[in-house]
Residue, then its C-alpha position, 0 to 999 in steps of 0.5 A: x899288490x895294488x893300494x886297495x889291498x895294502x890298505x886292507x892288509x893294514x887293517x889286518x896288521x892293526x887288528x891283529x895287533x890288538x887283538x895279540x895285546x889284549x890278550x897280553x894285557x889281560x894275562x899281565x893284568x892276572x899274573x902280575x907279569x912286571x919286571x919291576x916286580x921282579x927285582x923288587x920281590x929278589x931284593x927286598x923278599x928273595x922271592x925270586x918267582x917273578x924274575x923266573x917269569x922274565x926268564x922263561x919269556x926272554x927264553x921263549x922270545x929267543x927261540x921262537x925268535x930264533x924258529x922264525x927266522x931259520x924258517x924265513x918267517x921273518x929277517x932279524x937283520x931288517x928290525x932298529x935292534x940289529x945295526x952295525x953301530x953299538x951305541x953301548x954308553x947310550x944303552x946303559x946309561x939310558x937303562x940305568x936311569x930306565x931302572x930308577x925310574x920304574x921302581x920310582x914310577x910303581x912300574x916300567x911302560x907296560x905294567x903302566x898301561x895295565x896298572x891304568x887299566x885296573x884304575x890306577x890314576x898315578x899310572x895316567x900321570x906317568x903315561x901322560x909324562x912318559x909321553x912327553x919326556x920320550x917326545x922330547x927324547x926324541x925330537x926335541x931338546x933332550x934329543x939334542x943332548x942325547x944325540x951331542x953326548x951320549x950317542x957320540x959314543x959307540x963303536x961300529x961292527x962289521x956286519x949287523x950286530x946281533x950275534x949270529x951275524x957277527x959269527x957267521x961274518x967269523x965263520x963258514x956257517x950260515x946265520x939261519x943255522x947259527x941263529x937256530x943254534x944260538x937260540x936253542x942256546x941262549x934261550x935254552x939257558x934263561x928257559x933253565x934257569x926259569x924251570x930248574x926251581x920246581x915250586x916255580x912250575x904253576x900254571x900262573x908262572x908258566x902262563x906268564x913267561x911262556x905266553x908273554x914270550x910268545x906274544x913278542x913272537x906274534x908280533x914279530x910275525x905280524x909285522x915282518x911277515x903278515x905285514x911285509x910287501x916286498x914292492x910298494x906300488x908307490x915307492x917300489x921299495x919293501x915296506x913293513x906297514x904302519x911301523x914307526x920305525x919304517x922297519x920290522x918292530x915287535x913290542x916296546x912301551x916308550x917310544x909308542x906312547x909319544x906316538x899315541x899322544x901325537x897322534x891324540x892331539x894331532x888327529x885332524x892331520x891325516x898324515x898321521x896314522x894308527x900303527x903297531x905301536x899305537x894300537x899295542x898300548x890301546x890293546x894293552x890297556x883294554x886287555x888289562x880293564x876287561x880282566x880287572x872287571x871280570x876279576x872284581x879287581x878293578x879300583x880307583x887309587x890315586x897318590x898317598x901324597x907329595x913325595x907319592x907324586x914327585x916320585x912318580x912325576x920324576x920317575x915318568x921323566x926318566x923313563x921316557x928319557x931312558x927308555x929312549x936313549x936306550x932304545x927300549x925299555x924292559x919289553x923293548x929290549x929287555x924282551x924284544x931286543x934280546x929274542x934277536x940276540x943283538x948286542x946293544x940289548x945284551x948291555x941294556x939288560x943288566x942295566x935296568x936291573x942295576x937301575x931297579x937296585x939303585x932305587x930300590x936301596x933308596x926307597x929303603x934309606x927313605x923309608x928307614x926310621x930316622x934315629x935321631x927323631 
């Protein structure tokens, strides 16, 4: 493949991407998709609705996740989630903090993006400081106190440590074979819990959890297969076009908004470029503005006042922090790190929850009448 043809097949990676996340960001936008949502309405209503969205789409990422790569669609082992150190203090700590600042911040990265796209301007404000605090993650100096703390933590695996690898380095079976075997699983068991409440089978909560699911999945495909060259003209080595990462990427909302303010402010620079992350917020964004428009939806809203901004402020800070030292947010691993069944997500994802709890017992002391008043 000559560069002229790896520079059209960019394009086509960069478009599909868009159009996949404009349509995800139109379904967000009116099933009210969130994982914050979903914690807060467990714990302060026991409605236990949305939390069963999150399910069914984790389910539906694993297991197409799981088809994909048993029909070599796409190779697991070649994504950022699946690398043989465990970095498990980083993973937690940084989903803790994730957690608490979601429920501080009105949303994680992705209900950010929708809510700006429905006119939230509070949500610009966390876009802007999320960018920033998830730069500083990872290039600057909180990328130094990550990096000298927190990532000197971890232990190493033998093999990659997504677990059909790991049990297949244990055993005689093939991992194509134990990743379909594990996905049907693990994926079957959240697809259960998600189906076994029969008030939860609407066409909303379906559309929800099986097409947000399944968008994980397209991603996957079009960047480790639409967007796979096996031999690059110019450094003879495979290549996944316009990721971040220079490896297989599917959907996350931290690091990308650090890419998309770099690439913003530093436009002039050709040696910065659209990819796959970039294009998913703008998708996501323009998704969630055409359905809010079409459904009358569409308002301005701003902060009731300072703590309003301070909770924001601060939980826009944690977030890109957390987001980061975690690896991902609650789409990064919550949904795209756990379809490859790797480890590190697998700590990551009670941690966001136990986050989200933490914040929320807070929000309740700070709004509890005060006796002594």
């Amino acid at each position: 493949m000559d560069s002229a043809a790896i520079a059209s097949l960019g394009k086509l990676v960069l478009w599909s991407t868009f159009g996949i996340t404009l349509v995800l960001g139109a379904l967000m936008q009116k099933t009210g998709f969130c994982t914050m949502g979903a914690v807060s309405d467990a714990f302060i209503m026991s409605n236990w609705t949305r939390l069963r969205q999150w399910s069914l789409a984790i389910g539906v990422a694993i297991l197409g996740v799981a088809l994909m790569a048993f029909f070599g669609l796409i190779d697991t082992s070649k994504s950022i989630y699946t690398g043989s150190r465990v970095l498990y203090l980083s993973a937690f700590v940084g989903s803790v903090l994730f957690g608490i600042g979601m429920v501080l911040a009105s949303g994680c990265g992705s209900k950010t993006l929708v809510r700006i796209g429905g006119g939230n301007l509070k949500s610009v404000i966390v876009f802007l400081v999320l960018g920033l605090s998830a730069y500083m993650t990872m290039r600057g100096f909180l990328g130094v106190i990550r990096v000298n703390t927190l990532d000197t933590v971890f232990f190493t695996t033998g093999t990659n440590q997504d677990l059909p690898s790991i049990l297949a380095a244990q055993t005689s079976i093939a991992k194509p074979i134990l990743q379909l075997l594990l996905g049907l699983l693990i994926g079957g068991a959240f697809i259960l819990y998600a189906l076994l409440q029969k008030t939860f089978w609407t066409f909303e909560n379906l559309l929800a959890g099986i097409g947000i699911g399944l968008g994980i999945c397209a991603i996957w495909w079009v960047s480790g297969s639409l967007g796979y060259v096996a031999e690059d003209p110019n450094t003879l080595e495979e290549v996944f076009l316009l990721t971040n990462t220079g490896r297989m990427e599917s959907l996350s909302f931290v690091a990308p908004y650090a890419f998309t303010l770099d690439w913003l402010m530093l436009y002039s620079d050709t040696s910065k470029v659209l990819t796959i992350g970039i294009v998913a917020v703008a998708g996501i964004i323009t998704g969630s503005a055409i359905s809010a428009i079409l459904s009358k939806n569409f308002r301005w809203e701003s902060f009731r006042n300072a703590e309003d901004t301070g909770n924001h402020l601060l939980g826009g800070v944690l977030m890109g922090f957390g987001g980061i030292t975690a690896m991902g947010c609650t789409v990064g691993q919550g949904l795209t790190g756990i379809s490859t069944l790797a480890l590190t997500s697998f700590i990551a994802l009670p941690g966001f929850i136990l986050g989200a709890y933490l914040s929320l017992l807070y929000l309740q002391w700070r709004l509890a009448p005060n006796p002594c008043q």
